[in-house]
C-alpha positions in Angstrom: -50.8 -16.7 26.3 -48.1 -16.7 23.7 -46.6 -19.5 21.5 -43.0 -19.4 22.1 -40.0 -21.3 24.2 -40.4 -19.3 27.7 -38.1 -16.2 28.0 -36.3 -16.2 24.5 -39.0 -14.8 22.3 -38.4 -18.1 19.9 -41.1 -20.2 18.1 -42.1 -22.8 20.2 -39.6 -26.1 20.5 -36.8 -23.7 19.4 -33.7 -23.5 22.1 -32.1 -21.0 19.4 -31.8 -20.0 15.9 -29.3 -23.0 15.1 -32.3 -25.3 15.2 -33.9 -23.4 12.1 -30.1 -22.6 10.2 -28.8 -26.2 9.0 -25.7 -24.4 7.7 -25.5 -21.7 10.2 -21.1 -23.0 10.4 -21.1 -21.0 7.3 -22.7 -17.7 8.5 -19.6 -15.8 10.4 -19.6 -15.2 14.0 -17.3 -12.9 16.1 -14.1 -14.1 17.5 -13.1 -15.2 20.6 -16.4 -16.8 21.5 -16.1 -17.7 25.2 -18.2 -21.1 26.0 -21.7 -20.9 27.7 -21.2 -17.0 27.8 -20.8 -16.7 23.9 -19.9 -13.8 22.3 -20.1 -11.1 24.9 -16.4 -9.4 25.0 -17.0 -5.8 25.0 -20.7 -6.4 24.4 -22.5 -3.4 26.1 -26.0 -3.9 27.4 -27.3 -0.3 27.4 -26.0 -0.6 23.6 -27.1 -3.6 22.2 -28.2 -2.5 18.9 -24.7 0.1 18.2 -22.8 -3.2 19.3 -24.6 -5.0 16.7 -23.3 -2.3 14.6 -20.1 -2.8 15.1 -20.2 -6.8 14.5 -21.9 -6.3 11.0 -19.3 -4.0 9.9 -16.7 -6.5 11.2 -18.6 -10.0 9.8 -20.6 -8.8 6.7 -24.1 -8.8 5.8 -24.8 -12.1 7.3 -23.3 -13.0 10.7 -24.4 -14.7 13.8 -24.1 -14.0 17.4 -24.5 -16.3 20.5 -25.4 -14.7 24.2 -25.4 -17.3 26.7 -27.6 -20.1 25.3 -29.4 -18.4 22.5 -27.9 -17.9 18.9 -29.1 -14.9 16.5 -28.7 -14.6 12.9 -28.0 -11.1 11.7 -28.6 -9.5 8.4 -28.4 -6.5 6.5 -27.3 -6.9 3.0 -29.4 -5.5 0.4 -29.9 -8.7 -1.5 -30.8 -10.4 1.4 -33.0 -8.1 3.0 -35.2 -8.2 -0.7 -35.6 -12.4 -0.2 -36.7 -11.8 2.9 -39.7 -9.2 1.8 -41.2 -11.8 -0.2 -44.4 -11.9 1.7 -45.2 -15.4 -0.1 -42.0 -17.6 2.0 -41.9 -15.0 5.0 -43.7 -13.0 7.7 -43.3 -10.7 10.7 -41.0 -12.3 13.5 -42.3 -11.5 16.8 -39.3 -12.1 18.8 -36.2 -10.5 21.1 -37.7 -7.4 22.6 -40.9 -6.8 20.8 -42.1 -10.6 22.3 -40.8 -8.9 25.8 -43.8 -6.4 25.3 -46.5 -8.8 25.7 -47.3 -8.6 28.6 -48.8 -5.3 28.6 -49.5 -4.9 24.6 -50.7 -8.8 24.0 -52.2 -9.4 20.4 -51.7 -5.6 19.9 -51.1 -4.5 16.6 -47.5 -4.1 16.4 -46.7 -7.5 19.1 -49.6 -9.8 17.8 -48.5 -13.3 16.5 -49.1 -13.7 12.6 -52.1 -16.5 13.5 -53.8 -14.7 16.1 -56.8 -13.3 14.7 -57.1 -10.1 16.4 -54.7 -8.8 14.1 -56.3 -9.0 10.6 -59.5 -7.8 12.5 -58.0 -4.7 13.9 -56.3 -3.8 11.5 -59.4 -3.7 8.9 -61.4 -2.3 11.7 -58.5 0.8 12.1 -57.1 1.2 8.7 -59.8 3.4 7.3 -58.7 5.9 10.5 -55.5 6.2 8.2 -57.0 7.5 4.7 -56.9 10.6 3.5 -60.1 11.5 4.8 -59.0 10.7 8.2 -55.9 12.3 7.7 -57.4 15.6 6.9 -59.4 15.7 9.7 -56.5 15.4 12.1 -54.9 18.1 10.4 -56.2 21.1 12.8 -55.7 19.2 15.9 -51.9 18.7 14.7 -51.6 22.2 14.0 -53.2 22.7 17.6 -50.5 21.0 19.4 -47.5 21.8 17.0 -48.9 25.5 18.4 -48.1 24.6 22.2 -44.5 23.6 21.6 -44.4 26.6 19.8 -45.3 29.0 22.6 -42.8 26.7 25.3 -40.3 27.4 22.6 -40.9 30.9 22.4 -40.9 31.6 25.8 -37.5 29.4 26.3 -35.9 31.3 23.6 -36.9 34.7 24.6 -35.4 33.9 28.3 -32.3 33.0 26.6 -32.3 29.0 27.3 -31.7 26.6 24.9 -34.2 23.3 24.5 -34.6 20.1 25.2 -35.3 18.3 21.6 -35.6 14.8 22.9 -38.3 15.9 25.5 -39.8 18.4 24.1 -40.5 15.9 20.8 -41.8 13.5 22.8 -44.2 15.6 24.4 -45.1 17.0 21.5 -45.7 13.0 19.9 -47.7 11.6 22.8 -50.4 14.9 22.9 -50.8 14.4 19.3 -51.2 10.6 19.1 -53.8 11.3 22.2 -55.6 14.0 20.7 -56.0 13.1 17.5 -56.6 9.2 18.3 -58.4 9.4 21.6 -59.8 12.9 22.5 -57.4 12.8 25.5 -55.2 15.7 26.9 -51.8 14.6 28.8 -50.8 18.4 29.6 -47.1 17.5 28.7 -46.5 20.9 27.8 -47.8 22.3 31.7 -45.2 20.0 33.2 -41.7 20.6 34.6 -41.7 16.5 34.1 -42.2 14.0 32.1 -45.5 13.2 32.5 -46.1 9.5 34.3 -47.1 8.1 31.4 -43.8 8.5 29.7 -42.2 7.8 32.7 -43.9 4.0 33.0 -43.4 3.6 28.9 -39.9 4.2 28.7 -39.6 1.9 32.0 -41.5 -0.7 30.3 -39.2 -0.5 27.0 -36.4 -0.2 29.1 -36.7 -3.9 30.9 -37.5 -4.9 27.7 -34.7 -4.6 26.2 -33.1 -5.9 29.2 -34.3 -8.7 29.3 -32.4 -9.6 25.7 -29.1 -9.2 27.8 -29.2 -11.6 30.6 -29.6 -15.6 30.5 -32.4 -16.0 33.3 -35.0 -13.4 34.2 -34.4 -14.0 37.7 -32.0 -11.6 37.3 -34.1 -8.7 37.2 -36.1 -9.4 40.2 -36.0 -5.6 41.5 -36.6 -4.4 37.9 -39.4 -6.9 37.0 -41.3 -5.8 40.2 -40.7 -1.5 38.8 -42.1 -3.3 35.4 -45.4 -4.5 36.7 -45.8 -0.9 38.4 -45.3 0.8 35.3 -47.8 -1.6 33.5 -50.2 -1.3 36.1 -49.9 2.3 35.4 -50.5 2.5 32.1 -53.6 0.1 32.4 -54.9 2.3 34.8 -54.6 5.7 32.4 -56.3 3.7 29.1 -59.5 2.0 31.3 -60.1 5.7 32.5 -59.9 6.9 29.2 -61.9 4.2 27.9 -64.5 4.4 30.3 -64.4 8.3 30.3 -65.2 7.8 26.0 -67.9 5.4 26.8 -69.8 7.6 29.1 -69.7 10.6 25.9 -70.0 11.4 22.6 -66.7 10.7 20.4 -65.7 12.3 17.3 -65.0 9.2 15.1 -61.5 9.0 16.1 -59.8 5.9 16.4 -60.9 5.1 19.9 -64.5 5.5 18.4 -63.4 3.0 15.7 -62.3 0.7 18.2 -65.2 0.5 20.1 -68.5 1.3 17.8 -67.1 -0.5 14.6 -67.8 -3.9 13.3 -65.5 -5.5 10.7 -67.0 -4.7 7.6 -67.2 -8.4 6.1 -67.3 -10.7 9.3 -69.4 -8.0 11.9 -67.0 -8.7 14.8 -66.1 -6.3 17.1 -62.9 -6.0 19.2 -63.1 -7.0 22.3 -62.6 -4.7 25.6 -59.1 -6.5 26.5 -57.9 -5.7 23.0 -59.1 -2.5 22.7 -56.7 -1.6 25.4 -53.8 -3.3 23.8 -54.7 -1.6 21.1 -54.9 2.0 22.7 -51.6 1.1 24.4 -50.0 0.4 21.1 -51.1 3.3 19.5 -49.6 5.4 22.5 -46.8 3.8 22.6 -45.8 3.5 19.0 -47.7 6.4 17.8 -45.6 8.7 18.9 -42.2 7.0 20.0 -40.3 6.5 16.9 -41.5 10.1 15.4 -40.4 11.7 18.4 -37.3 10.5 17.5 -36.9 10.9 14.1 -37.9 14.8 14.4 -34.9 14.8 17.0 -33.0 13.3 14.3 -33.6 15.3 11.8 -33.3 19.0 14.2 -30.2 17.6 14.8 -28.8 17.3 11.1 -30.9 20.6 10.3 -28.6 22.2 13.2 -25.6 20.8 11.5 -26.3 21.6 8.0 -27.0 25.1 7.7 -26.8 25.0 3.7 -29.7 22.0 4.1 -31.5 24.1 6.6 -31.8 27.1 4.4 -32.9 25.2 1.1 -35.2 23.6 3.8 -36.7 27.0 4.8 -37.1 28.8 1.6 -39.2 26.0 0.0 -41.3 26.3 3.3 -41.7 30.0 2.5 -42.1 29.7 -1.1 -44.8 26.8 -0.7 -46.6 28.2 2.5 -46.5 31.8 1.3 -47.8 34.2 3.8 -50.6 31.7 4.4 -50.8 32.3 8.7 -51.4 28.0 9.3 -50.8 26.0 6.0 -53.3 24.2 4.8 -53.5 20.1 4.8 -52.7 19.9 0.8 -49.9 22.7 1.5 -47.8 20.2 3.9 -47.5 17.4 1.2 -45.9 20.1 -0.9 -42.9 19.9 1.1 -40.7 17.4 -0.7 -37.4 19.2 0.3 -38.5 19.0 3.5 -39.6 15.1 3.3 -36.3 14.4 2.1 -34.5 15.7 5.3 -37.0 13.8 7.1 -36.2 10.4 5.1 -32.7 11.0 5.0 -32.7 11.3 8.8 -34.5 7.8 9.3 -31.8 6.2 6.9 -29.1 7.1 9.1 -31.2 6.2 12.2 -34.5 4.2 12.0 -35.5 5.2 14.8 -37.2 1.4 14.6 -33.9 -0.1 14.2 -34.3 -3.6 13.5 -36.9 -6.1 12.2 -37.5 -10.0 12.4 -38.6 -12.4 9.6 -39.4 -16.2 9.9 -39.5 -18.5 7.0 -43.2 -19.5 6.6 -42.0 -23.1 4.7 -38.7 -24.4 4.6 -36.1 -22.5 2.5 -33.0 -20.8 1.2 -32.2 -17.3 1.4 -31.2 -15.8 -1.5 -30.3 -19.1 -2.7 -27.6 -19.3 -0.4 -28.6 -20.0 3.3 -31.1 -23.0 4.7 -34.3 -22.0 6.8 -36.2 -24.2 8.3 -39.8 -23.4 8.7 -39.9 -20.7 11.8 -36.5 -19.8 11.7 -35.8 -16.3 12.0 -33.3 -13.4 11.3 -33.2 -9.9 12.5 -32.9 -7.5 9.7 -30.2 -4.3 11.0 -32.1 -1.4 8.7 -29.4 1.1 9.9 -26.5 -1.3 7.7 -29.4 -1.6 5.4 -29.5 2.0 5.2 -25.8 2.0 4.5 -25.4 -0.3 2.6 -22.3 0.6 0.2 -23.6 -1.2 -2.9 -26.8 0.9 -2.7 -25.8 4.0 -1.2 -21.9 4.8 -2.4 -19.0 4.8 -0.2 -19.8 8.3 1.5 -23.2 6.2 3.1 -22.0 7.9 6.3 -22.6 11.4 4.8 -26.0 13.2 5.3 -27.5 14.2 2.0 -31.1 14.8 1.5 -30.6 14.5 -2.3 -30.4 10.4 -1.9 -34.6 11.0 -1.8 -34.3 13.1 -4.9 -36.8 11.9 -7.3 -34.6 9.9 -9.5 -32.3 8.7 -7.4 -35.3 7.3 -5.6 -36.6 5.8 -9.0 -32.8 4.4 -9.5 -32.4 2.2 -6.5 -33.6 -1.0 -6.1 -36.9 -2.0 -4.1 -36.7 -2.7 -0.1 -33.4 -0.8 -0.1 -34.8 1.5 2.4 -36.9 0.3 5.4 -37.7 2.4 8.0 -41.4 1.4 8.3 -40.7 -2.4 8.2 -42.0 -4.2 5.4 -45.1 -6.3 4.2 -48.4 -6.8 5.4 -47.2 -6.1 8.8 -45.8 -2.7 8.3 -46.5 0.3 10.0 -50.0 0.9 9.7 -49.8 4.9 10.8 -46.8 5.5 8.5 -48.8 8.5 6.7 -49.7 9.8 10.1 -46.5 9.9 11.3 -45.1 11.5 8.1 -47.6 13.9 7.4 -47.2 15.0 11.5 -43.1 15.1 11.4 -43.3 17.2 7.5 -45.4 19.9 9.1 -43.9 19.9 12.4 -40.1 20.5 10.6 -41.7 23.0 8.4 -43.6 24.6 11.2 -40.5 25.1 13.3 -38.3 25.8 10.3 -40.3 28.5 9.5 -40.2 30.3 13.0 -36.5 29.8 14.1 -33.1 29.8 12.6 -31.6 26.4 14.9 -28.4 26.8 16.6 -26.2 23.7 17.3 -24.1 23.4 20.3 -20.4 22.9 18.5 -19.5 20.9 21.7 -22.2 18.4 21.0 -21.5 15.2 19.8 -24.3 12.9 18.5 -25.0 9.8 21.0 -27.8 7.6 20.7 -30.1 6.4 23.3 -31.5 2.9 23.1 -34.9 2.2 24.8 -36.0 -0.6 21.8 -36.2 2.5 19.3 -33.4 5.1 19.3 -33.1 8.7 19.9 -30.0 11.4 20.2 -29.2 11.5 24.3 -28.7 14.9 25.5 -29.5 17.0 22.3 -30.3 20.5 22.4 -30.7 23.7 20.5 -30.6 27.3 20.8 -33.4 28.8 18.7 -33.6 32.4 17.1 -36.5 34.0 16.2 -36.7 34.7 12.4 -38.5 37.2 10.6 -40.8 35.6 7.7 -40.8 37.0 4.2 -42.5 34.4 2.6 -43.0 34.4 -1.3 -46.4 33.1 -2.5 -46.2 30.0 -4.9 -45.7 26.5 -5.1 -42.4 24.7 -5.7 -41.7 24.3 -9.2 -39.7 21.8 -11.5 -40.3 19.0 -8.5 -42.8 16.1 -8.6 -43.3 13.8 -5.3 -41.6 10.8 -5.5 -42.2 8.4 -2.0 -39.3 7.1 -1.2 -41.0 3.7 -0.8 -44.9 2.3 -1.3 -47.1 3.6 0.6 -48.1 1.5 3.1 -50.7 -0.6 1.9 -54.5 -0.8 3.8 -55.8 -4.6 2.8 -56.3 -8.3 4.0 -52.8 -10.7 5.0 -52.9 -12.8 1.9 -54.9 -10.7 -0.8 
């Protein structure tokens, strides 16, 4: 089923990453490597990616690291990073962790291999569920669901209890992604729990991550056995949504897509295996990584009254005493985006990507790759990146997505989304869902921060602040009618492209 060396995630007839570096003596690696074990003093395996942190702050924007038997090459320099989004001498890596998720997502969008062909034709097949058009249309349903955590929120606040922001995120994430994509209705917001489905999703990210840590699978016997559970599980909840579509009338949402529409140039049609990978995927990553990054960016707006205010009144001034903005109204928002992008600099809540060299050859004119040799890219040093970003990288200022300082930095400087042809494919979606839900809830409370609290991260594969929560106060809105004036939008990067590998 895939194409690598069992249980490391490499390209076939790779043992490690030192087969594909020729001169990988002169990429650094910590001290006091221990032999066979490698480099795992004070290595933490609920942590892997803040250890990895702490090495590339210690070794530089290149660095290796050896676990047991397996070598990894490290990057997050700014230079390097923009060699390796040249599409034309690299491509998406799918390796460590994300090659762990096969098993239940296969040749998914976001785990597919770059030659299987089910990639190229989903993604024609689903882009189109990502235009403008598409995006309008999911508009309401957002605005439904946004209302639901509302009313929890309001009746926790009122009762004098503070929130969960972490779970209540998610919820709010996973009803959207399954409204909006596939008519479906969890009921996360009726339930004292997690419902099962986030239960078995964050078990089977979990055990992938896992299994980066230890040198045999073996190992996690007991935990391999909860793994197939959970994947049974979530197979189980996609056929009976599949099956429960199939038997009615969609509404042209993306599972319609998947199932009624032909490529446009070649007439295929995704099969019914893929078309659960593909609904799993969506779940999955459709509403992961923006749960977190809302809980990222609740958490600086908590911190940062002065941010939360300027926040706010450009909410009220663009919004005006409209009762529901409108779809055009949330784009309006580029205060508000700028929190949001400032947040995912400091933590992506993707955290890392992997590129292979296509041919063989030298990064950035410095470092030999052989052909399928692979580096993971760290965006959060990326992200903070002195040369790019000052000395005070550390610091949380929405005014780094300011227009011109946008228009001043270099390209790929700032990678949230991935990069290339294999980027996030629902990047509007997800940014069109977190700007209005921030300006929705910035509108209704004034957010409280426990001064006890200090920020920890969670790492399940994407990241998310452990423990957060918030004590809300109802405000009352005097909203003045008008649009923003003196800004004009500036993305902080491309917007994610909709064509063919290659073109």
């Amino acid at each position: 089923m895939t194409d690598t060396t069992a249980g490391t995630g490499l390209p076939k007839g790779f043992r490690s990453a030192e087969q594909g570096w020729p001169e990988l003596h002169r990429i650094p690696h910590p001290p006091r490597r221990i032999p066979l074990l490698g480099d795992i003093l004070g290595a933490n395996r609920r942590t892997p990616l803040q250890d990895s942190l702490r090495f590339a702050r210690l070794l530089g924007p290149i660095h290796r690291r050896k676990a047991f038997n397996r070598e990894f090459v490290f990057v997050w320099g700014a230079d390097l990073v923009a060699d390796l989004a040249d599409e034309t001498r690299f491509a998406k890596h799918v390796g460590l962790g994300i090659a762990n998720l096969r098993p239940i997502a296969g040749d998914g969008l976001f785990t597919a291999y770059n030659h299987e062909p089910n990639w190229q034709l989903a993604h024609d097949v689903l882009a189109p569920g990502f235009s403008r058009e598409a995006m309008a249309a999911y508009h309401p349903m957002m605005l439904a669901v946004a209302e639901r955590l509302t009313d929890h929120w309001d009746r926790e606040s009122a009762a004098g209890r503070t929130v969960d922001v972490p779970g209540d995120m998610t919820k709010l994430t996973l009803e959207t992604i399954a409204r909006t994509g596939f008519g479906h209705d969890f009921g996360s917001f009726e339930r004292d729990r997690p419902h099962p489905f986030i239960t078995a999703m964050v078990g089977t990210l979990t055990y992938a991550q896992r299994l980066n840590s230890v040198p045999w699978p073996g190992l996690l016997r007991e935990a391999a056995r909860r793994n197939e559970a959970d994947i049974a599980y979530l197979n189980r909840t996609v056929d009976d949504l599949v099956r429960e579509r199939r038997s009615t009338s969609g509404s042209g949402d993306l599972l319609d897509r998947m199932l009624e529409t032909a490529h446009p140039e070649t007439g295929e049609r995704l099969s019914a295996e893929n078309v659960r990978r593909q609904v799993i995927t969506f779940l999955v990553a459709g509403h992961e990584t923006t749960s977190g990054a809302l809980s990222f960016a609740l958490h600086y707006l908590s911190r940062h009254p002065d941010v939360a205010a300027r926040a706010r009144a450009e909410v009220d001034r663009v919004w005006g005493d409209a009762e529901v903005p409108g779809y055009d109204q949330v784009a309006k928002l580029r205060y508000v985006r700028r929190v949001l992008d400032e947040s995912l600099r400091l933590w992506p809540t993707a955290p890392a990507f992997a590129r292979e060299a296509r041919e063989d050859t030298v990064l950035a004119g410095q470092h030999p790759m052989r052909r399928g040799a692979w580096t993971l890219v760290l965006t959060p040093m990326l992200h903070r990146d002195p040369e790019v970003w000052g000395a005070d990288a550390e610091r949380f200022d929405p005014d780094r997505f300011d227009p011109k300082a946008v228009r001043s930095r270099a390209p790929h400087t700032f990678k949230p989304w991935g990069t290339g042809a294999r980027a996030c494919i629902g990047r509007q979606f997800a940014l069109h869902e977190a700007t209005l839900v921030l300006g929705l809830l910035l509108r209704r409370y004034e957010l409280g921060a426990d001064p006890d609290y200090r920020l920890r991260i969670a790492e399940r594969l994407t990241l998310m602040p452990e423990g957060l929560r918030l004590r809300l106060t109802r405000r009352r809105v005097t909203a003045a009618v008008g649009a923003t004036a003196g800004e004009e939008a500036a993305p902080s990067e491309p917007r994610c492209p909709v064509h063919r590998a290659g073109d």
